[in-house]
BATIVEX-405921 format. One record per residue (C-alpha): x, y, z; residue in three letters. Coordinates in steps of 0.1 Angstrom, whole numbers, plus 2048, in hexadecimal, padded with zeros to 3 digits. Example, Ala and Ser with C-alpha at 12.3 -4.5 7.8 and 13.67 -1.06 7.14 Angstrom:
2
87B7D384Eala
8897F5847ser
# end
This chain:
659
471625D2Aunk
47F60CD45unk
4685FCD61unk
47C612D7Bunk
46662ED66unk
447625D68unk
42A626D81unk
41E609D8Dunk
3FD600D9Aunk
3F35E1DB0unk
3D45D7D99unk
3CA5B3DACunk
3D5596DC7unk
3E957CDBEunk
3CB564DBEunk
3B057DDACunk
3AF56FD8Cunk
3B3549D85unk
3C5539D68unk
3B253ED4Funk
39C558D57unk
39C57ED4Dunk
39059FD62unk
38D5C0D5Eunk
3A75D5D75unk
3B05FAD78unk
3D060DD7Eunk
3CE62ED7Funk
3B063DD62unk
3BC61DD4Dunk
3A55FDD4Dunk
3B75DAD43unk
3AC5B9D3Bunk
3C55A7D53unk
3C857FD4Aunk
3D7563D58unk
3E5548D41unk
3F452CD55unk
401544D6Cunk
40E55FD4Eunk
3FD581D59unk
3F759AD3Bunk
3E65BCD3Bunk
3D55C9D19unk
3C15E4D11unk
39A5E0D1Funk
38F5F0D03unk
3855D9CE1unk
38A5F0CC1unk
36E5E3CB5unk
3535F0CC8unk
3605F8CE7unk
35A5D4CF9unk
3695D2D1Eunk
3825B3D16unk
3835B0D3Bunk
36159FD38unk
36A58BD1Funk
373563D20unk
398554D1Cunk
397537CFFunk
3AB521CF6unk
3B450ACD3unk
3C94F5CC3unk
3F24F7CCBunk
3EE50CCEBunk
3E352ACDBunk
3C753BCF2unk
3B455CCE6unk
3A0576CF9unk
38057CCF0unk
36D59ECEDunk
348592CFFunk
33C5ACCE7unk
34059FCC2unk
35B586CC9unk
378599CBCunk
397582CCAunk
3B658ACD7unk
3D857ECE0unk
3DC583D03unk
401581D01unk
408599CE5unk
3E45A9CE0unk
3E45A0CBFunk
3C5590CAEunk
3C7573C99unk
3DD579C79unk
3E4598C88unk
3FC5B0C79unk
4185BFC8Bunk
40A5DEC90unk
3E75D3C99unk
3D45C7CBCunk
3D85D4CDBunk
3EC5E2CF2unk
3FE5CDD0Aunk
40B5DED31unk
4295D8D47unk
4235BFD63unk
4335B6D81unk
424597D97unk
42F5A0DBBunk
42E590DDBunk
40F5A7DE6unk
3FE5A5DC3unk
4015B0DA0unk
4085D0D90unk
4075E3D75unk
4205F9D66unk
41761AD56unk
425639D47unk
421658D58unk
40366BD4Cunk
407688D33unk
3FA6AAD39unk
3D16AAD34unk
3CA6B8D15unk
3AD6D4D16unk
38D6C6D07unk
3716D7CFDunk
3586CAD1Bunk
3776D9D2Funk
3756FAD1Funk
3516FAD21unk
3506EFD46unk
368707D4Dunk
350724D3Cunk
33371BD4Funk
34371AD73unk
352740D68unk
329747D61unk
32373CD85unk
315714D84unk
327703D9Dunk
3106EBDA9unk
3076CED8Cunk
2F06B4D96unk
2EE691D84unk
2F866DD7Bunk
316665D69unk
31164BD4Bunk
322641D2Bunk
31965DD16unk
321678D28unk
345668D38unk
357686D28unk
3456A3D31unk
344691D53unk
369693D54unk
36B6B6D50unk
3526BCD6Cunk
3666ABD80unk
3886C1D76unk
3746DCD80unk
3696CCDA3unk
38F6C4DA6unk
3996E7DA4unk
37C6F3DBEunk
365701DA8unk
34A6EDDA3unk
3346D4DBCunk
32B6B7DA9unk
30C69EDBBunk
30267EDABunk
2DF679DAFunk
2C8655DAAunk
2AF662D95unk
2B567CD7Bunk
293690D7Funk
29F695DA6unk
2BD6ACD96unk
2A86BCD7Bunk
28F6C5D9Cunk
2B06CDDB4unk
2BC6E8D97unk
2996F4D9Aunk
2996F6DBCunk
2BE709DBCunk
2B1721DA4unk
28F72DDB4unk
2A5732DD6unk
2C6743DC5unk
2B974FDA3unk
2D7741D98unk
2D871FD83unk
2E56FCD8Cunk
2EC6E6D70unk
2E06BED68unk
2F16A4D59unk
2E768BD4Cunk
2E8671D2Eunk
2D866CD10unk
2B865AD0Aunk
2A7653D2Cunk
2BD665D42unk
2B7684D2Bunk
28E67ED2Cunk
28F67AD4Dunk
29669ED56unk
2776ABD42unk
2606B2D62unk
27A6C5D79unk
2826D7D58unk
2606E2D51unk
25C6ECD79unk
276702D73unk
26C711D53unk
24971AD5Eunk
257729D81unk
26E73DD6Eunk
28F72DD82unk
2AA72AD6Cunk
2BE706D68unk
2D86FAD4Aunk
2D26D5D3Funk
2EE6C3D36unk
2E66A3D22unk
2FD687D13unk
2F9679CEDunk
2FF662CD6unk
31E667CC1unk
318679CA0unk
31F65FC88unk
30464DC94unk
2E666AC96unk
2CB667C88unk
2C9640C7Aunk
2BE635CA4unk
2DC62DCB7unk
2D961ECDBunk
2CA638CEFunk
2C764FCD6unk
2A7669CD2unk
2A468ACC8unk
2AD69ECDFunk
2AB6BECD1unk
28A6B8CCAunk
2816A9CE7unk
28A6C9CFBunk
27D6E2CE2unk
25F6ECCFCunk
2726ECD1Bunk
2916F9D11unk
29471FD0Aunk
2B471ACF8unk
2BD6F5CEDunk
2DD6EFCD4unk
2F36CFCCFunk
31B6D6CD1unk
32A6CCCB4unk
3506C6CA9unk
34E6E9C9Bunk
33C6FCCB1unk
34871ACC4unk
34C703CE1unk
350720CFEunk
335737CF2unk
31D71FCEEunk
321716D15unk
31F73DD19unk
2FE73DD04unk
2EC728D1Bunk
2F7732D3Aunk
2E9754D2Dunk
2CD748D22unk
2C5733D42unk
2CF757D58unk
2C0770D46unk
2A1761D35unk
29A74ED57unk
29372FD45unk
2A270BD3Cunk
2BE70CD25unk
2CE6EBD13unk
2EC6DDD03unk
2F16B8CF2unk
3106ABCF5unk
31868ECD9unk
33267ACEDunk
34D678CD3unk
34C6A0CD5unk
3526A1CFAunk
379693CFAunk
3816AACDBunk
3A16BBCDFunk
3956E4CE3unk
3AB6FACC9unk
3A4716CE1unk
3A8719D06unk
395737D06unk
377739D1Eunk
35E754D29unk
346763D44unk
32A778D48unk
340798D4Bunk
3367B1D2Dunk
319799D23unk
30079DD3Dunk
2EA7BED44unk
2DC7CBD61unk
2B97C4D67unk
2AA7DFD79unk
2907E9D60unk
28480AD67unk
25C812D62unk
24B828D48unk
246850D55unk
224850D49unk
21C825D59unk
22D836D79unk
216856D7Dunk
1F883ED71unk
20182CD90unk
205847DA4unk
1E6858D9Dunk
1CD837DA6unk
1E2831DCBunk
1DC854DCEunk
1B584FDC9unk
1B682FDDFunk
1AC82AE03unk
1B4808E0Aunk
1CC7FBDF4unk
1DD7D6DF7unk
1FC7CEDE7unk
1FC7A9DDAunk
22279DDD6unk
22877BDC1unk
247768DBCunk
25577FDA3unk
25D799DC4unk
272783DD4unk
28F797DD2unk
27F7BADD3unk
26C7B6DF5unk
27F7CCE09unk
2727EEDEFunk
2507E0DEAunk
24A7DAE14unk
25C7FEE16unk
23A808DFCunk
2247F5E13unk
232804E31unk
22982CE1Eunk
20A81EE17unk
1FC80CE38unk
1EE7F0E1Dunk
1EF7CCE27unk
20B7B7E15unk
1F8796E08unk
20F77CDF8unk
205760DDCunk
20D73DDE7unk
23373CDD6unk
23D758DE3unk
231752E0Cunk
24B75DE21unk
25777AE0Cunk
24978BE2Bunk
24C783E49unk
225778E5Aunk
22E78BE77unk
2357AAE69unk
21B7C4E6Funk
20E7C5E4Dunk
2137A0E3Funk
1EF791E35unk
1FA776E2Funk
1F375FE0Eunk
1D975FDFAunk
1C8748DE8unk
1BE721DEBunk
1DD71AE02unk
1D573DE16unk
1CA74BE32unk
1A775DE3Bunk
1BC77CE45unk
1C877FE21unk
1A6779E11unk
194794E27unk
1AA7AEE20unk
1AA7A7DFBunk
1847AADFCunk
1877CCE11unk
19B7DDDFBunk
19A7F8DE0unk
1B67F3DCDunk
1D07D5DC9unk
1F47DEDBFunk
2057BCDB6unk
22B7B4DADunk
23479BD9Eunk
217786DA3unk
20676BD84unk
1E5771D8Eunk
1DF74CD8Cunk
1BB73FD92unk
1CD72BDB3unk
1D274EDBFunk
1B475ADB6unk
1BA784DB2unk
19A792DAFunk
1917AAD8Dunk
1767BEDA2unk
1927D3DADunk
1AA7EED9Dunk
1CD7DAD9Aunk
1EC7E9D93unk
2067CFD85unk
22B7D2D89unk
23C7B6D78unk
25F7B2D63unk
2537A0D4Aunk
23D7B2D30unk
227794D2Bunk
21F78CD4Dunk
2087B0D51unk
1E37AFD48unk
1EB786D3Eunk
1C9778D49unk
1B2799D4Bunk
1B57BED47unk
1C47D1D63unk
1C77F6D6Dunk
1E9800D6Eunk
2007E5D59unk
2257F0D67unk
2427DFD53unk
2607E7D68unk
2777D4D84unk
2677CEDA5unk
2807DEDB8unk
2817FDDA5unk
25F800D9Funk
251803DC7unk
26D818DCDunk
262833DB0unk
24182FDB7unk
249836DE0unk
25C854DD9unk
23E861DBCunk
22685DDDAunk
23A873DF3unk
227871E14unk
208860E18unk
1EF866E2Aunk
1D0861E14unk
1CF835E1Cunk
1C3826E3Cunk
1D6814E57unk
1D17F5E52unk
1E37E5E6Bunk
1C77E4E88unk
1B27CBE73unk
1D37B9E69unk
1D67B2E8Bunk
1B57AAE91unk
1B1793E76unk
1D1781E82unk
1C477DEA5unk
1A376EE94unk
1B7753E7Eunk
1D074DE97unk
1B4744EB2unk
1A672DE9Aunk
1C6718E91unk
1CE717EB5unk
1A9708EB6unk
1AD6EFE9Bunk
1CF6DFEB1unk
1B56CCEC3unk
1A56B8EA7unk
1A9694EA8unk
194679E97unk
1AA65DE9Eunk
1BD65BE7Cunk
1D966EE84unk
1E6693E88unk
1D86B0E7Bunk
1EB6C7E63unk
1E76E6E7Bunk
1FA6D4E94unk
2176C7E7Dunk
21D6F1E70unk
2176FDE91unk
2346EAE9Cunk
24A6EFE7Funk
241712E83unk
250711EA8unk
26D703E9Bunk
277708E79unk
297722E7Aunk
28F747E70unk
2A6743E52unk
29F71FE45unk
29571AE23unk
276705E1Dunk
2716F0E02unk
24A6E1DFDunk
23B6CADEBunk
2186C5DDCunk
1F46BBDEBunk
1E26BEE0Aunk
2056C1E1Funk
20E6DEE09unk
1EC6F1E09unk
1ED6EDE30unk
210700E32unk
206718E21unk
1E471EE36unk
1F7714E5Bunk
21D71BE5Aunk
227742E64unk
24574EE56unk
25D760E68unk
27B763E4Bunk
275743E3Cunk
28073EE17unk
263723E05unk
269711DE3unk
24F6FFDD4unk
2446F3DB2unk
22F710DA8unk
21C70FD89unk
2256E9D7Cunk
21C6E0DA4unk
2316C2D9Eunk
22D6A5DBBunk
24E69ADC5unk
2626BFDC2unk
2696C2DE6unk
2856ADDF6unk
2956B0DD3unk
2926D7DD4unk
2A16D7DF5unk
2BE6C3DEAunk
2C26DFDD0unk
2C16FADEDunk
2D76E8E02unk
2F06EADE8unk
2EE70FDE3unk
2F570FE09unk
314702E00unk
31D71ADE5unk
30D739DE8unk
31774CE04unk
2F475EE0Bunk
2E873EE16unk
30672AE22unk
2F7720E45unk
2D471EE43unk
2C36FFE4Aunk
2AA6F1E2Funk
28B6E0E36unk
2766CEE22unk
2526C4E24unk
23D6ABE0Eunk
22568EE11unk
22766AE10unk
21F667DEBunk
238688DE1unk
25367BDF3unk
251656DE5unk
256665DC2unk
27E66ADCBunk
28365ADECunk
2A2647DDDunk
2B1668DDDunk
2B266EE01unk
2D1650DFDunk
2E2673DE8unk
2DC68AE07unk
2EE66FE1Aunk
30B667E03unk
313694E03unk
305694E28unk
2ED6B1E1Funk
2E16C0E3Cunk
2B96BEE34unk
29E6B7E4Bunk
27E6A8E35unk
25B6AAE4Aunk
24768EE3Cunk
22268FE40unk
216668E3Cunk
1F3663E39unk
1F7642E20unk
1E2654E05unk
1E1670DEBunk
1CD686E00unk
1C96A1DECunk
1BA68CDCEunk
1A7678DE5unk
194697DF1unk
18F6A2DCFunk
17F684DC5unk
168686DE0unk
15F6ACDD7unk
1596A1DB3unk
142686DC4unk
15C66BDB2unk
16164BDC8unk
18164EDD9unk
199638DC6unk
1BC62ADC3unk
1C9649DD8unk
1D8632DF6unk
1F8629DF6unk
20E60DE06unk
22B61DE1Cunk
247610E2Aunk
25161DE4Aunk
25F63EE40unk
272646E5Eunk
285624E5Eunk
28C629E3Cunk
2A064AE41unk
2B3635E5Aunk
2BC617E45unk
2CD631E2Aunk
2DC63FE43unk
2CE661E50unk
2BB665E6Funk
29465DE71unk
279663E8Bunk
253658E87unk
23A66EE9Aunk
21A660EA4unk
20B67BEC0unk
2066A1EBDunk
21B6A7EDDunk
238696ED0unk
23B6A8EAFunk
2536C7EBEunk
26E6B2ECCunk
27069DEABunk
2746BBE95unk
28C6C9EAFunk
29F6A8EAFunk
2A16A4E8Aunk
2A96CBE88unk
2C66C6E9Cunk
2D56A8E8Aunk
2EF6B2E6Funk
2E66A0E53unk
2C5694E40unk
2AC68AE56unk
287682E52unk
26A687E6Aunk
24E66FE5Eunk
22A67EE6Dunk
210668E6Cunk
1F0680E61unk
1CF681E5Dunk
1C3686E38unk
1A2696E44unk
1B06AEE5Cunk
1C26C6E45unk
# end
């Protein structure tokens, strides 16, 4: 091939590298070691066959005679850099030299044009999961997951896939988490082996234990070197076993596209965290099949319908009942519209657990609001009023705090879930959706229940009063938490989904902030500090790829201690310009473990914290921030930050005692 055939690439000044000096240089995906030899410019291949050593980083030396040899900083493998050849090299061995043409403007690099990509396996496998519907992946690229990372990137080339580099590898296990709770859908993490893998172990188990599904997609040592403890190298399969509902390492001979399809299922259908180990010298394999799949013929509907005789059970006790409350949980999420429809026959207040506030709006006539530790009175009265509770989809977790002094009937779509902690009534094993709508039509016309609505009303105009009432406390330390949700509850858009954190600011959301059609995230059962600005970075993302929410704004909330866990990850909502507004509630401690320390009459201790100015830090990464001092200035800064189309912070400084 002639030099009128090749491309060439301007790699370097005419000045960059001395005489006798060496540096690594790129032209096109190719890296060189580019030396300089009394003005004699060569180009070999980067790559020592020893180990891999970057001969760019290497040292020219010279000996006897004028010979000079460049050596590998790794091992000190030496090389030629005029022919590439090491010492008493044969003919055929040593590296390979490149064209080069020293220019007026600099010095370049000839190459031949590129041949067509050959299909990998990571390509065929990243190919299958984007037709199974993951196309965000959030993670950090390293050196042993380089190929798979190439074949997420093919896929972001052709538009199918959004790809977002986080700082910290438990920020994209928790931003997966976060897509999944909002779409039901998984995200996927990547990472690599070792550390980066480990790393992802407490957004995985948020996940798992809130049901959201995510796929993990970890790097690994090559597989000549398992086992004996290469660099970096654990056991990951092991490692995973308890987080992982489905865990597998792809191997050379592994069916390489219904694998992928395995744990994608897995991850959809079981609502859980599914895993595969990628050895990197597997990853660049050439695939003997271009054959890929999707969830077409392989996934079932699942709109469980309920037993006849669990159905007229039912039936029979709402029958009986007076004043019955229906209790919906997380689990309703996307059955609210039948089960309010039930509500609505019924007159019964709807009361909601804590992860699943704003499933109903808290201005519709028969909301209750939640219940629980992070609840409201209104929900509490109406629970203890009551003759019967009909609950979907709830845990009955002691943080709700269902009573067993009532009749319950349980709806849930997973068999284990009914009667888990303490016999109930009526155990109902059956879709949400489908279940209040064959119990509405069994019940025909009601007239049997009361009308509950009058005391709903009532006991809103109580609690309501009293918030209003608690606006005014001020001992001096900073604002009170009913003024920072009364605000947000001014302002925050209809639609916008919420992501919160853990401690006092999360317990007074849930108590202070109405909903109107709010989505809210939050860590659930693991109640991880940390989950929120992470989570909404995961929502964000489904605004961008999921059309049901493309639009909405996303709002996060969190103290000073959750948000310090992953603040170097508000520099990622920068770099993608993710439009997130993150309410901060600064009160330089741990508030919610201070407080229990003082009810477990403990000394209060190591809780504060040192804070930088949190505000001026959203600035100096580049995304706007606003520190609030006053209660009257708290509307215009959440407006302001609101309005600004990017990620923005609004730092409130707070009162720990006034909660």
């Amino acid at each position: 091939m002639t030099n009128q055939d090749l491309n060439w690439h301007r790699v370097a000044d005419l000045d960059e590298v001395p005489s006798g000096r060496v540096k690594t240089v790129t032209a096109g995906v190719h890296s060189m070691a580019l030396t300089n030899i009394d003005g004699d410019y060569t180009a070999m291949d980067n790559r020592c066959p020893h180990q891999g050593g970057p001969l760019g980083e290497g040292s020219i030396e010279f000996g006897a005679e004028g010979q000079c040899w460049l050596r590998c900083p790794w091992h000190g493998w030496d090389f030629d850099p005029k022919t590439g050849r090491p010492p008493g090299g044969h003919e055929d061995s040593g590296q390979k030299l490149y064209p080069i043409d020293v220019r007026d403007d600099g010095i370049y690099v000839g190459l031949e044009p590129d041949p067509p990509h050959d299909t990998t396996v990571t390509d065929l496998m990243a190919e299958t999961m984007t037709n199974w519907g993951v196309t965000s992946v959030f993670g950090m690229v390293g050196h042993s997951n380089l190929g798979l990372a190439d074949a997420l990137r093919l896929e972001e080339q052709k538009g199918r896939l959004n790809y977002y580099g986080i700082r910290h590898e438990g920020a994209a296990a928790f931003a997966c988490s976060g897509y999944a709770k909002l779409t039901g859908k998984p995200a996927a993490c990547l990472t690599i082996a070792g550390p980066g893998a480990t790393n992802l172990m407490t957004g995985l188990w948020d996940a798992k234990v809130d049901r959201a599904p995510v796929l993990a997609l970890t790097g690994q040592v090559d597989v000549q070197v398992l086992g004996p403890g290469a660099f970096q190298e654990i056991d990951l399969h092991s490692a995973f076993a308890p987080v992982a509902r489905f865990s597998q390492t792809v191997l050379h001979t592994s069916k390489h596209s219904e694998l992928m399809a395995l744990a994608c299922k897995n991850a959809i259908v079981e609502r859980d965290v599914a895993h595969l180990i990628f050895p990197d010298d597997v990853q660049t394999l050439a695939a003997e099949s271009a054959s890929t799949s999707g969830p077409d013929g392989r996934i079932a509907t699942p709109k469980i319908a309920p037993d006849v005789q669990a159905l007229a059970e039912a039936t029979k006790l709402i029958g009986a009942s007076k004043r019955p409350i229906v209790i919906v949980g997380y689990g309703a999420r996307d059955a609210m519209g039948d089960v309010i429809a039930l509500a609505e026959k019924l007159k019964a207040p709807v009361l909601t657990t804590f992860k699943a506030k704003g499933q109903i709006a808290d201005h519709h006539p028969l909301a209750a609001g939640v219940l629980g530790r992070s609840g409201t009175p209104v929900a509490s009265w109406f629970m203890n009023e009551c003759d019967l509770i009909i609950a979907f989809g709830a845990s009955f977790s002691n943080h709700t705090g269902i009573t067993p002094k009532r009749p319950i009937i349980q709806v849930d779509f997973d068999r284990m879930a009914l009667g888990k902690f303490h016999r109930v009534a009526v155990p109902v094993w059956g879709e949400i959706g489908v279940t209040a709508k064959r119990l509405s039509n069994e019940l025909g016309a009601v007239t049997h229940t009361v009308d509950q609505q009058p005391e709903l009303e009532e006991r809103w105009g109580i609690w309501r009063e009293e918030k209003a009432n608690r606006l005014d406390d001020d001992l001096g330390k900073g604002i009170g938490s009913a003024s920072v949700f009364a605000a947000l509850t001014d302002t925050a858009p209809e639609d916008a989904i919420i992501a919160v954190d853990v401690g006092n600011n999360t317990y007074s959301f849930g108590r202070y902030f109405e909903c109107k059609g709010q989505r809210v995230l939050m860590s659930g059962y693991l109640g991880s500090i940390g989950f929120a600005f992470p989570a909404a970075m995961g929502a964000w993302a489904a605004t961008q790829d999921q059309d049901e929410y493309r639009g909405r704004k996303v709002i996060s909330v969190s103290g000073d201690g959750g948000f310090g866990q992953y603040l170097a990850d508000f520099t990622t909502a920068v770099k993608y310009n993710m439009n997130i507004t993150h309410v901060l509630l600064n009160n330089s401690q741990l508030g919610k473990i201070s407080k229990e320390q003082r009810a477990g009459e403990w000394p209060v201790w190591q809780t504060s914290l040192h804070n930088p100015s949190f505000a001026a830090f959203a600035k100096l990464c580049g995304g706007y921030g606003i520190r609030v001092k006053k209660p009257d200035k708290l509307g215009a800064a959440l407006d302001e930050a609101l309005a600004h189309n990017g990620p923005a912070l609004v730092e409130i400084l707070t009162d720990a005692d006034l909660i």
